[in-house]
C-alpha positions in Angstrom: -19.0 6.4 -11.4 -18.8 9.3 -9.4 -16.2 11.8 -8.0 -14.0 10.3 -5.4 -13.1 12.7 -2.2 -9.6 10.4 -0.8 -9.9 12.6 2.6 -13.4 11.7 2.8 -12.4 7.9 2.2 -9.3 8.3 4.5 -11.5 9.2 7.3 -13.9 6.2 7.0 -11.3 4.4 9.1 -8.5 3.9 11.5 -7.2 0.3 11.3 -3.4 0.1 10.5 -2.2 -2.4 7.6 -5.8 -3.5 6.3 -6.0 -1.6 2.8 -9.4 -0.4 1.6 -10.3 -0.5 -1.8 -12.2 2.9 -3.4 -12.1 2.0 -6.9 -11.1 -0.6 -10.2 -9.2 0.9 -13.3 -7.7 -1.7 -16.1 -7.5 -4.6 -13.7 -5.5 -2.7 -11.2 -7.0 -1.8 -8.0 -7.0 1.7 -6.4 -6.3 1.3 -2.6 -5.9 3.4 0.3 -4.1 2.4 3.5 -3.2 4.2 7.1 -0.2 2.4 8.3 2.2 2.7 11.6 5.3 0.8 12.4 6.8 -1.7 10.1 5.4 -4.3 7.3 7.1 -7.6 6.7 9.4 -8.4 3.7 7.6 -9.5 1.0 7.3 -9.5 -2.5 5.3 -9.7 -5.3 6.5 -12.3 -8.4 4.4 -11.0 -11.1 3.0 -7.6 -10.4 4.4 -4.3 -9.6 3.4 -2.0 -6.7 3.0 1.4 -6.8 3.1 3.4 -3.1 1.8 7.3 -3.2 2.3 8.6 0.3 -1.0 11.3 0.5 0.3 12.4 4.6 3.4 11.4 6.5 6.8 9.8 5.1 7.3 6.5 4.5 10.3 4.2 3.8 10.1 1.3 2.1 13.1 -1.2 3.1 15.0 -3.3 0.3 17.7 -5.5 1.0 20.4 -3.0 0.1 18.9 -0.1 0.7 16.2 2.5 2.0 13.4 4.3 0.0 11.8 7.2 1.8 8.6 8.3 0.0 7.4 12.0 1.1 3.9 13.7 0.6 2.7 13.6 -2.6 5.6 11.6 -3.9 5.1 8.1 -5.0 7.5 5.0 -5.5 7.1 1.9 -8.0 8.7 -1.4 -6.0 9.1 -3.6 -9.5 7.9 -7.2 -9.5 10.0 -9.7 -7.7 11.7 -6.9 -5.3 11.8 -7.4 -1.5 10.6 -4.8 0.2 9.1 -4.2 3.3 7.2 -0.7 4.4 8.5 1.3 7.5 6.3 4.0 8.6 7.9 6.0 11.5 5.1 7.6 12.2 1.5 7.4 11.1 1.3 7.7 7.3 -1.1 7.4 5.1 -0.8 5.9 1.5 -2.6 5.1 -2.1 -2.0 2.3 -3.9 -2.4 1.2 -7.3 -1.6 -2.6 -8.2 -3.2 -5.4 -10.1 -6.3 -7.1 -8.7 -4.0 -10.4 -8.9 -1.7 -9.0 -6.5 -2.1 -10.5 -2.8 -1.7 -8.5 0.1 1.4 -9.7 1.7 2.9 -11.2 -1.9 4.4 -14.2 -1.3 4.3 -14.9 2.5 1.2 -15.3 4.7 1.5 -13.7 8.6 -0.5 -12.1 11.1 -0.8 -9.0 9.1 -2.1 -10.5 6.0 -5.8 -9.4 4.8 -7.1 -12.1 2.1 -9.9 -10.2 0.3 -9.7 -5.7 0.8 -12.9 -3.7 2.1 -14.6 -1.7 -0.4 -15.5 1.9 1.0 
């Protein structure tokens, strides 16, 4: 293992929505993502989902209400919660959630990515 520079990942692509994976701690998966406009509602039935906004603001939609998620803040959707990202503006984001957990939870569209890039 070796020392991880997350601007230096961050700027090994552009592609909106398609998470990268940069590392594997206790079966959870360490992800980064850029993302721009808005998700779909989803959610995840048996794992949690942790959102760490590294640039930008993002707002992650429930049914009854809006998160918003500022730099260097971060925001734990709990298993089984709807929710469904909103980023106003190009954001950028780290994520840390199981291995088992699938990309767009429990619904499959457009958007979905079935198996995350290592970089």
């Amino acid at each position: 293992m070796s020392v991880i520079n997350i601007q230096e990942k961050f700027n090994l692509f552009s592609d909106y929505w398609s998470p990268k994976k940069i590392g594997e701690l206790n079966e959870q998966q360490i992800l980064l993502a850029k993302i721009k406009g808005e998700f779909v509602f989803h959610k995840h039935d048996n794992e949690d989902e942790l959102f760490m906004v590294q640039k930008g603001v993002l707002e992650i939609h429930l049914r009854d209400k809006i998160i918003t998620i500022n730099e260097g803040e971060f925001y734990i959707v709990p298993k089984g919660v709807e929710h469904k990202p909103v980023a106003k503006e190009e954001v950028f984001i780290l994520l840390f959630e199981p291995l088992t957990t699938k990309h767009t939870g429990d619904i499959v569209a457009n958007i979905t990515v079935e198996a995350y890039e290592s970089i």
